[in-house]
DSSP file (Angstrom, degrees, kcal/mol; ACC not computed):
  #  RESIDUE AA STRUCTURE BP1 BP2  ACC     N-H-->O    O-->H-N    N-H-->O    O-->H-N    TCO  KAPPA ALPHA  PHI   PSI    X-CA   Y-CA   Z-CA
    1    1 A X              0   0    0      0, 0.0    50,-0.8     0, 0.0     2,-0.3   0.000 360.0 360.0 360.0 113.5    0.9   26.0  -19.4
    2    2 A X        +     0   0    0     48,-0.2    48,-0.1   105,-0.1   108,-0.0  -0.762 360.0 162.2 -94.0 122.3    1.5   22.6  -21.7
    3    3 A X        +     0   0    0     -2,-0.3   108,-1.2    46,-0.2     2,-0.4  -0.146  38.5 118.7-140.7  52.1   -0.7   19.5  -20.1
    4    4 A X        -     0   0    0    106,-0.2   105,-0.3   103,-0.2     2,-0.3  -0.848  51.1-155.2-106.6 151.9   -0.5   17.4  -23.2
    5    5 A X        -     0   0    0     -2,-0.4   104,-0.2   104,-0.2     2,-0.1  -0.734  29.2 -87.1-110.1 153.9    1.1   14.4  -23.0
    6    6 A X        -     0   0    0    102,-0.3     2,-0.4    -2,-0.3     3,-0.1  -0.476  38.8-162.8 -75.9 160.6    2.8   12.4  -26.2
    7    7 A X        -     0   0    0      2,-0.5     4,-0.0     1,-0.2    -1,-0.0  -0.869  27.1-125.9-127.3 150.2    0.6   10.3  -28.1
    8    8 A X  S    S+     0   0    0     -2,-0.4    -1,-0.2     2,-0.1     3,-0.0   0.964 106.5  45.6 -36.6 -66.7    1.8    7.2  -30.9
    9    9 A X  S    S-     0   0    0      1,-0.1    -2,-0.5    57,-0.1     2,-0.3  -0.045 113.0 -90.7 -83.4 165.7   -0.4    9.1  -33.6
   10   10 A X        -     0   0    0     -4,-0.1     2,-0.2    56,-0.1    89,-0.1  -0.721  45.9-107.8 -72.2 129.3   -0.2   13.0  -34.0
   11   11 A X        -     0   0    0     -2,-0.3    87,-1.7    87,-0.2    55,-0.3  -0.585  22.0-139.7 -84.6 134.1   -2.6   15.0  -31.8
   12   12 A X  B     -A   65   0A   0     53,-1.5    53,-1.9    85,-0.3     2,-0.4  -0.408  31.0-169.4-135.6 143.6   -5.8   16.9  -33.7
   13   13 A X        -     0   0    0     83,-0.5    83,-1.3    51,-0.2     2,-0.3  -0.935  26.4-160.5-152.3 170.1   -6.2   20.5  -32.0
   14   14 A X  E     -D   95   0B   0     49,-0.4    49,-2.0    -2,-0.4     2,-0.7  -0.926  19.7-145.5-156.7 114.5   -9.0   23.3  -32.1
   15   15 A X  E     -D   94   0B   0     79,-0.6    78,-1.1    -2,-0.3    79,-0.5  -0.523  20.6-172.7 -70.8  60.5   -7.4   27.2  -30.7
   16   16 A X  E     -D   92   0B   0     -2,-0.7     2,-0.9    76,-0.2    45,-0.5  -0.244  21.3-130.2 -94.5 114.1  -10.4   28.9  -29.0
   17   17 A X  B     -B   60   0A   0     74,-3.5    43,-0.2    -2,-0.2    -1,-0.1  -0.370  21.8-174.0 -68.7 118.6   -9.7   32.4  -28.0
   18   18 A X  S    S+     0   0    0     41,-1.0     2,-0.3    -2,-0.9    42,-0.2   0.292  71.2  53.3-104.0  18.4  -10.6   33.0  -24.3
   19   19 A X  S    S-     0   0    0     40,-0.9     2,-0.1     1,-0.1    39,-0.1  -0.728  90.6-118.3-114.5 159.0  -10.0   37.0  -24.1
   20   20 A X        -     0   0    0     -2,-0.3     2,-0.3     1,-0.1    39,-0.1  -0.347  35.8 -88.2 -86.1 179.4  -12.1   39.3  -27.0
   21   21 A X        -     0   0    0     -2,-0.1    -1,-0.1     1,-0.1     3,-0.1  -0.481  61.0 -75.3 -79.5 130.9  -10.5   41.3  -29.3
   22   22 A X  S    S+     0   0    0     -2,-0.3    -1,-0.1     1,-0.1     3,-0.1  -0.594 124.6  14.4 -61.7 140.8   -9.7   45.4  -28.1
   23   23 A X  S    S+     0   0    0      1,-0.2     2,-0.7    -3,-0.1    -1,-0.1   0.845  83.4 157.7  54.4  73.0  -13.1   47.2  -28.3
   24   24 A X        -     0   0    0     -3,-0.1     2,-0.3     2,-0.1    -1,-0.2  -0.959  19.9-175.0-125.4  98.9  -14.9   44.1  -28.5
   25   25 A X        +     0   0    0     -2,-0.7    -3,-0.0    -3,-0.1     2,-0.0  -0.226  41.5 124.4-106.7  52.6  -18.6   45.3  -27.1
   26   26 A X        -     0   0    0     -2,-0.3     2,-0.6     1,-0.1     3,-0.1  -0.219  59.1 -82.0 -93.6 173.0  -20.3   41.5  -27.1
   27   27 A X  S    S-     0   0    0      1,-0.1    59,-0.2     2,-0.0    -1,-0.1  -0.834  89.3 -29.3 -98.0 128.7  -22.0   39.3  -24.8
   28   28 A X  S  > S+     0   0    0     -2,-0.6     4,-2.6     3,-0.1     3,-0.5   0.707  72.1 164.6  48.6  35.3  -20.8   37.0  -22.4
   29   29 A X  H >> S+     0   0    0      1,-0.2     3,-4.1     2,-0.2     4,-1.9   0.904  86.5  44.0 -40.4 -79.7  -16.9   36.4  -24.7
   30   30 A X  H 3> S+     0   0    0      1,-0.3     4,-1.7     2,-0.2    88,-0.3   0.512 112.6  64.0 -43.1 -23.8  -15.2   34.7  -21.4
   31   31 A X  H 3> S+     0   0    0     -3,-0.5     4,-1.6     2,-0.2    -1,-0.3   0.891 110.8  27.0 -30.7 -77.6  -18.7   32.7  -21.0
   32   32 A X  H <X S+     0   0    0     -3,-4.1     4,-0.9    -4,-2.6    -2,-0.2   0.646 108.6  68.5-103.5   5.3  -18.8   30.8  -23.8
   33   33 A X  H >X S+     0   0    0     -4,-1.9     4,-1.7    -5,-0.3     3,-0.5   0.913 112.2  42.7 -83.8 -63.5  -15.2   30.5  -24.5
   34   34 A X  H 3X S+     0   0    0     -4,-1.7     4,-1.5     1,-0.2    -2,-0.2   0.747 105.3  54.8 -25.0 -30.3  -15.4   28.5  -21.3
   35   35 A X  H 3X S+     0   0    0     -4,-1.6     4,-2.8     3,-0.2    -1,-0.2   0.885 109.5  55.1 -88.1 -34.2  -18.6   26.6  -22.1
   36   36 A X  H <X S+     0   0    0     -4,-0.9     4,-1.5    -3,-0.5     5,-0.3   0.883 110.6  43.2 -74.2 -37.5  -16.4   25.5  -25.5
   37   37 A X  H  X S+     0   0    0     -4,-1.7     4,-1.3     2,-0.2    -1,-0.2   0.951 117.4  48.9 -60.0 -42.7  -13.4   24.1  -23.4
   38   38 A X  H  < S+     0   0    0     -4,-1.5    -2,-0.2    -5,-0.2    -3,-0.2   0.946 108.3  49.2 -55.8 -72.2  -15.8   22.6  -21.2
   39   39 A X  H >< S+     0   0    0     -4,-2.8     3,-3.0     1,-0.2     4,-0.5   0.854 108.2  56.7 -32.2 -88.1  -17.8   21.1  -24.0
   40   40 A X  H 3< S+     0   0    0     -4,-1.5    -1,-0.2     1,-0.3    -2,-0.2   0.788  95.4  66.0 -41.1 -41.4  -14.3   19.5  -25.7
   41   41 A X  T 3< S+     0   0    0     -4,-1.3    -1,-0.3    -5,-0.3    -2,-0.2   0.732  98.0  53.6 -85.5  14.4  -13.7   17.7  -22.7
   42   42 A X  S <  S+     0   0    0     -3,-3.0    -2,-0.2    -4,-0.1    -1,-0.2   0.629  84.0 106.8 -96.6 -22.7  -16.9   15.5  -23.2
   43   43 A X  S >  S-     0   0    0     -4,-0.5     3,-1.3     2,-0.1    27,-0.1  -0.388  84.4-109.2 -66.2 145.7  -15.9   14.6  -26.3
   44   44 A X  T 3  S+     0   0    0      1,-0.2    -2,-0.1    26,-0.1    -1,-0.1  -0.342 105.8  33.3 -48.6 140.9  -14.7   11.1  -26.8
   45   45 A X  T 3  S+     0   0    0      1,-0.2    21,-1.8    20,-0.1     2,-0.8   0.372  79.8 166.3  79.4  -4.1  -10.6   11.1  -27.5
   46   46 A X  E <   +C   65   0A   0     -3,-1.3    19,-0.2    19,-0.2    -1,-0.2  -0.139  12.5 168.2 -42.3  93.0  -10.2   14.1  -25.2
   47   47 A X  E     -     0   0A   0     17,-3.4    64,-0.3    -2,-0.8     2,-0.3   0.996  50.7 -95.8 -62.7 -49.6   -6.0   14.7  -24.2
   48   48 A X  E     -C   64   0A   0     16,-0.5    16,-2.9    62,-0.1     2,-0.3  -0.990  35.0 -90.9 153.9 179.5   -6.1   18.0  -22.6
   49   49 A X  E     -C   63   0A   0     -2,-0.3     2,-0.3    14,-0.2    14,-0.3  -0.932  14.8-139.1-144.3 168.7   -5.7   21.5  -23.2
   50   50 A X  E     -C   62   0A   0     12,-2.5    12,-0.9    -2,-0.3     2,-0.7  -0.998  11.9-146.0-133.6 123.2   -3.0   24.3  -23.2
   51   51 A X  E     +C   61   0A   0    -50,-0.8    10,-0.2    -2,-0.3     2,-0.2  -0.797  39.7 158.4-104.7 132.4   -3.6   27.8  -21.9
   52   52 A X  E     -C   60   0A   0      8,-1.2     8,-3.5    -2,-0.7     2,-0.3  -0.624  46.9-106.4-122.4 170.8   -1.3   30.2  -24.4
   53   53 A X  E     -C   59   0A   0      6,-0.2     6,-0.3    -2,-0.2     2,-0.2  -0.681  36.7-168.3 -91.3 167.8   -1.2   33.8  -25.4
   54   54 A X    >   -     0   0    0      4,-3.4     3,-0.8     1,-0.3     2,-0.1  -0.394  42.9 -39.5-118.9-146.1   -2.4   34.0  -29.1
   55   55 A X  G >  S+     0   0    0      1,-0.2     3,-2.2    -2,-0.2    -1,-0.3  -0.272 119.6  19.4 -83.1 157.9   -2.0   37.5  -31.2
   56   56 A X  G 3  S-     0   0    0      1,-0.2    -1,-0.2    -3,-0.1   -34,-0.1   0.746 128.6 -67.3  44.3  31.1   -2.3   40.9  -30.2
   57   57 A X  G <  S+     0   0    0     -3,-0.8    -1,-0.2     1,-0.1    -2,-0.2   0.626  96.5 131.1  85.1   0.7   -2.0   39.9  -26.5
   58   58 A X    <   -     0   0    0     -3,-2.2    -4,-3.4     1,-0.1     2,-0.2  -0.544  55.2-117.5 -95.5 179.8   -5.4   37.8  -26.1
   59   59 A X  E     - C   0  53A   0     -6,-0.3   -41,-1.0    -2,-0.2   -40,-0.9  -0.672  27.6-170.1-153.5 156.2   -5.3   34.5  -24.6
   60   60 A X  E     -BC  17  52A   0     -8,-3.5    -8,-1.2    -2,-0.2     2,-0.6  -0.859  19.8-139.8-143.6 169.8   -6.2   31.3  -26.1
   61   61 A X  E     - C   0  51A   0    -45,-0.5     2,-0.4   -10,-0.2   -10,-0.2  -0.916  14.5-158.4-132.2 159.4   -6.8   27.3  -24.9
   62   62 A X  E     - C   0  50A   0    -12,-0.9   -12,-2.5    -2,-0.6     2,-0.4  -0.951  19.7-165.7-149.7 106.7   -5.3   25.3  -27.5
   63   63 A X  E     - C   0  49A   0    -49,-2.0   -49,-0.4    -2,-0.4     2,-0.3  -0.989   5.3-154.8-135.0 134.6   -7.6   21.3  -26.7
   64   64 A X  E     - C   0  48A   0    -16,-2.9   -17,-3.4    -2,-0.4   -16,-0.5  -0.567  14.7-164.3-118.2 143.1   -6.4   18.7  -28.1
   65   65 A X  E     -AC  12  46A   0    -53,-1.9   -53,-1.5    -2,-0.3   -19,-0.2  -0.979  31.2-125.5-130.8 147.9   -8.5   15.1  -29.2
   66   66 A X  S    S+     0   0    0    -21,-1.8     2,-0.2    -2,-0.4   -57,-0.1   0.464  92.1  39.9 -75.5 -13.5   -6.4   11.8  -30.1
   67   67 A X  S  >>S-     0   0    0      1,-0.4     4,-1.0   -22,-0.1     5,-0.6  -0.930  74.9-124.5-140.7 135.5   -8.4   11.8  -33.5
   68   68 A X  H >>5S+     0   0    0      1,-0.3     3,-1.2    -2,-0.2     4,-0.7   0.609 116.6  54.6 -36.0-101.1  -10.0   14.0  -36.7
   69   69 A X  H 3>5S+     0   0    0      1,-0.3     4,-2.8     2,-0.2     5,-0.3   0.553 108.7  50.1 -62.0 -22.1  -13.6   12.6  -36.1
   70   70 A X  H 3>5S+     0   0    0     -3,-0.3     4,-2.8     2,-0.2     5,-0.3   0.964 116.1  42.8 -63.6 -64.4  -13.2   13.9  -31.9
   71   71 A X  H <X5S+     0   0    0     -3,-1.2     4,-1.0    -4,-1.0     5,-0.3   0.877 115.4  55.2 -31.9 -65.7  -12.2   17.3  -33.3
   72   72 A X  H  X<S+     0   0    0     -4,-0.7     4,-1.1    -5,-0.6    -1,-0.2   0.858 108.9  40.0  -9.6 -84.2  -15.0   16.8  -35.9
   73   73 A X  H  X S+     0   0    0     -4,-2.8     4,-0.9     1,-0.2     5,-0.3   0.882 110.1  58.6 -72.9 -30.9  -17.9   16.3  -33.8
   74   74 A X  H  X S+     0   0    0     -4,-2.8     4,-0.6    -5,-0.3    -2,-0.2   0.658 108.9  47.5 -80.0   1.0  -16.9   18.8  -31.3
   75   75 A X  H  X S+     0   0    0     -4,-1.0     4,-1.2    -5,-0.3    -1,-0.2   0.517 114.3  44.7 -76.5 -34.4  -17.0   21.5  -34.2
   76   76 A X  H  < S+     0   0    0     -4,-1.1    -2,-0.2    -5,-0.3    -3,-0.1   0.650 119.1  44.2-103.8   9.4  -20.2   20.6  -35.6
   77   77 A X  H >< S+     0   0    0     -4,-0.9     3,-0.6    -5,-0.1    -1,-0.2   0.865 110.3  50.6-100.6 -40.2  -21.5   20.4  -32.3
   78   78 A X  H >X S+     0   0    0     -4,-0.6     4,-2.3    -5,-0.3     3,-1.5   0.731 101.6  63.3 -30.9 -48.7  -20.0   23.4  -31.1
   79   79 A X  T 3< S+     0   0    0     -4,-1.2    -1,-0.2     1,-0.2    -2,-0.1   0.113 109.4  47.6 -60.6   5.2  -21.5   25.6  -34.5
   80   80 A X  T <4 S+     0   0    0     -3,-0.6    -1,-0.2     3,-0.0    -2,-0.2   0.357 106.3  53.0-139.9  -2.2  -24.9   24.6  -32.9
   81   81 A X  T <4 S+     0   0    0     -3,-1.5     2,-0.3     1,-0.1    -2,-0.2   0.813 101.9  83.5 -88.2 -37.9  -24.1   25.7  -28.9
   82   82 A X     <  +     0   0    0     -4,-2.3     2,-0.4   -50,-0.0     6,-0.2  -0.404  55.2 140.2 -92.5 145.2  -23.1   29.1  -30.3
   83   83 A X        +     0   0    0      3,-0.3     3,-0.3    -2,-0.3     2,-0.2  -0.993  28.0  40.5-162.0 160.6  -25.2   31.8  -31.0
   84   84 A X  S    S-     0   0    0     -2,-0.4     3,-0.1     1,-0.2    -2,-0.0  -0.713 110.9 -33.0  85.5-153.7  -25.8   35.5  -31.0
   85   85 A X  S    S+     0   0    0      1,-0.3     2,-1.0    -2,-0.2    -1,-0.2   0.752 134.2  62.9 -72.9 -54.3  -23.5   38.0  -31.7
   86   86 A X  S    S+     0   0    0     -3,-0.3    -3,-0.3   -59,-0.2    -1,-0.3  -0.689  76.2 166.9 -88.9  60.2  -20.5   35.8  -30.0
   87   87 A X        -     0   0    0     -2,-1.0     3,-0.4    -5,-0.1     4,-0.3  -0.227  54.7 -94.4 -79.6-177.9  -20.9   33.1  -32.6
   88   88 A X  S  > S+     0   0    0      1,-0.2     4,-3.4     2,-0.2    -1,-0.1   0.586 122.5  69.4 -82.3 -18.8  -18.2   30.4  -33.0
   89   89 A X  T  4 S+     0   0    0      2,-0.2    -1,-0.2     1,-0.2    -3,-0.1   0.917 103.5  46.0 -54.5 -63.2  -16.4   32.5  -35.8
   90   90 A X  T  4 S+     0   0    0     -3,-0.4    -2,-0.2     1,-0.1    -1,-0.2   0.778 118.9  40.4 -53.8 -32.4  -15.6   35.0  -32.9
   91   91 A X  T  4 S+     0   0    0     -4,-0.3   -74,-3.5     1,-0.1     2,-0.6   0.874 106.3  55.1-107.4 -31.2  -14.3   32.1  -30.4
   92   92 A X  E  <  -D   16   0B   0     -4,-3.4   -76,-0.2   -76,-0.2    -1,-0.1  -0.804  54.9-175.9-113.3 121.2  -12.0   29.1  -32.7
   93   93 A X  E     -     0   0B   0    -78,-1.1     2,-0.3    -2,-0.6    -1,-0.2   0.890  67.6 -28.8 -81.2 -57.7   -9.1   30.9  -34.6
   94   94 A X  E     -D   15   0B   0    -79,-0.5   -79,-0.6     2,-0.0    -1,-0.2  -0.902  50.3-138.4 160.7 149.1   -8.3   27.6  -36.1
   95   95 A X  E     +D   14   0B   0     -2,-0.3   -81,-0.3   -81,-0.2     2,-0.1  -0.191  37.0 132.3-107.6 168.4   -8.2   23.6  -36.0
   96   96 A X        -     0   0    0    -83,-1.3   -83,-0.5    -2,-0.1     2,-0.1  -0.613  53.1 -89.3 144.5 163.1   -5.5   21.4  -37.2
   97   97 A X        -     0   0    0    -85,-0.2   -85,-0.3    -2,-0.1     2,-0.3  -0.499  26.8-138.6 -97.8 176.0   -3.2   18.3  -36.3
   98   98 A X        -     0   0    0    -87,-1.7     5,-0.3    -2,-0.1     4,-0.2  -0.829  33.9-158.9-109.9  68.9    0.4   18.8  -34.2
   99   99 A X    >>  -     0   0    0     -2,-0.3     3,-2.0     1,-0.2     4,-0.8  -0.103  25.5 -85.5 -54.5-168.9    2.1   16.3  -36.4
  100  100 A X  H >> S+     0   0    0      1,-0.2     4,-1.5     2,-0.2     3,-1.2   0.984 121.7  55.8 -55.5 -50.3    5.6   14.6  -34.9
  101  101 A X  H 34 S+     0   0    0      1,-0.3    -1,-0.2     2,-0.2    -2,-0.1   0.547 100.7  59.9 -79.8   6.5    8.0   16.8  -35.7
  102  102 A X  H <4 S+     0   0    0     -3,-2.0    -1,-0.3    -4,-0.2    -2,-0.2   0.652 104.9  47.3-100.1  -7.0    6.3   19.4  -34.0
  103  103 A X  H X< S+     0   0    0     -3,-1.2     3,-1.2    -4,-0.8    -2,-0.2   0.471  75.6 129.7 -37.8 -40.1    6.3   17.8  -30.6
  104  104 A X  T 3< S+     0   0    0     -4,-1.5     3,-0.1     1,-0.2     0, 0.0  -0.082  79.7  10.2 -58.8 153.7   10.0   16.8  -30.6
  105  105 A X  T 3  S+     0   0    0      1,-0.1     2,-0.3     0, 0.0    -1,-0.2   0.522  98.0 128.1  25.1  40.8   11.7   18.0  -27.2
  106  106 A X    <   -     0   0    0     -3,-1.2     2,-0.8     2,-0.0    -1,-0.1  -0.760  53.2-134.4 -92.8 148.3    8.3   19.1  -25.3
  107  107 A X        -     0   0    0     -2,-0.3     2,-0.6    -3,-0.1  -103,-0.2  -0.983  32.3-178.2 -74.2 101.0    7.3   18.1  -22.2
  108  108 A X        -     0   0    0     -2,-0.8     2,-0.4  -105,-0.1  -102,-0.3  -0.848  15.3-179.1-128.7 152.5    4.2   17.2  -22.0
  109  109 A X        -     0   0    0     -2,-0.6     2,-0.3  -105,-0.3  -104,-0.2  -0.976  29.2-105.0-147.5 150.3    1.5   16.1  -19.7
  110  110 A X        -     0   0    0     -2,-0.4     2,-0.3  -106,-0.2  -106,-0.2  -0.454  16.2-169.7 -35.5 105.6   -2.1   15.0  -19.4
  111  111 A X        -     0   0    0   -108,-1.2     3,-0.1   -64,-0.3  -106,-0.1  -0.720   8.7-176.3 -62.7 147.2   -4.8   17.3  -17.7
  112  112 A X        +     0   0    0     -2,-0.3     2,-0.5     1,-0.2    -1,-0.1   0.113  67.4  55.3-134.0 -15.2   -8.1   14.7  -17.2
  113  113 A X  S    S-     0   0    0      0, 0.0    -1,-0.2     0, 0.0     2,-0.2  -0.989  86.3-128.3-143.1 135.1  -10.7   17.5  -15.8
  114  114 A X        -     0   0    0     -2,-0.5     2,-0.2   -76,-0.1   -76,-0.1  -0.558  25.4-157.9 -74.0 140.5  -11.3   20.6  -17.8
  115  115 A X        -     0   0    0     -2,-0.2     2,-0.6   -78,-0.0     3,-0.3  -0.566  25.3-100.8 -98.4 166.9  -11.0   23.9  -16.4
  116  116 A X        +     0   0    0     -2,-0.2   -82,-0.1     1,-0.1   -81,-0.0  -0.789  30.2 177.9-119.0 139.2  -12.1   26.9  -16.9
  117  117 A X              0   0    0     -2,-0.6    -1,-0.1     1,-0.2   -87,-0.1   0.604 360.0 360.0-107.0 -17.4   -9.4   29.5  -18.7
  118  118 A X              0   0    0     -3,-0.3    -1,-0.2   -88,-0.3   -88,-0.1   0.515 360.0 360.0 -52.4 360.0  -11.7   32.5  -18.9
C-alpha cells in the first residue's frame, strides 16, 4: 500500500518491521512497532507511511518525513521509547533518503492520520 505523495526535495524514510522474526519469543513486537509508527506521525515534516513486505516474509511500514532533522529527532527519540528485550535494534531495519530517480513512475499519495500496521 503506497500513500506517499511526490515531494520537490527527496523524501527521508525509517523501515520499522511490524511482524518478529520466526521463533522470535519477545514482548509485545506488534506493540511497539505500532507505538513507533504512531510516534513518527508526531513528528514535525511527517508525509506518510507504506505498509510493505520486508525479508523472509515479515511485514514492514516504511514512514517517511520531508527532511533529515524529522527523521533525526524521531530516531533519537525513538532509542529512548524503546526498551527491554524489543529494543529499537529489533524494530528499524534501516533509515535513508528515496532520492528522485527512485520515485520516477509511482503513484503516490498522502496518508495524514497514522494507523496502526501491527
Amino acid at each position: 500500500m503506497s500513500i506517499l505523495r511526490k515531494t520537490p526535495k527527496p523524501p527521508f524514510f525509517a523501515v520499522i518491521f511490524t511482524s518478529p522474526p520466526r521463533g522470535y519469543e519477545g514482548e509485545n513486537f506488534g506493540e511497539k512497532a505500532s507505538m513507533l509508527v504512531a510516534f513518527a506521525a508526531m513528528e514535525p515534516g511527517y508525509l506518510g507511511f507504506e505498509a510493505e513486505y520486508a525479508t523472509e516474509g515479515r511485514k514492514a511500514a516504511v514512514c517517511y518525513w520531508d527532511s533529515y532533522a524529522g527523521l533525526k529527532n524521531w530516531k533519537r527519540n525513538a532509542e529512548g521509547w524503546m526498551t527491554g528485550k524489543t529494543g529499537l535494534e529489533m524494530l528499524l531495519c534501516t533509515t535513508g533518503c528515496l532520492w528522485p530517480w527512485l520515485l520516477e513512475e509511482r503513484q503516490i499519495e498522502l496518508e495524514t492520520m497514522a494507523r496502526s500496521v501491527a
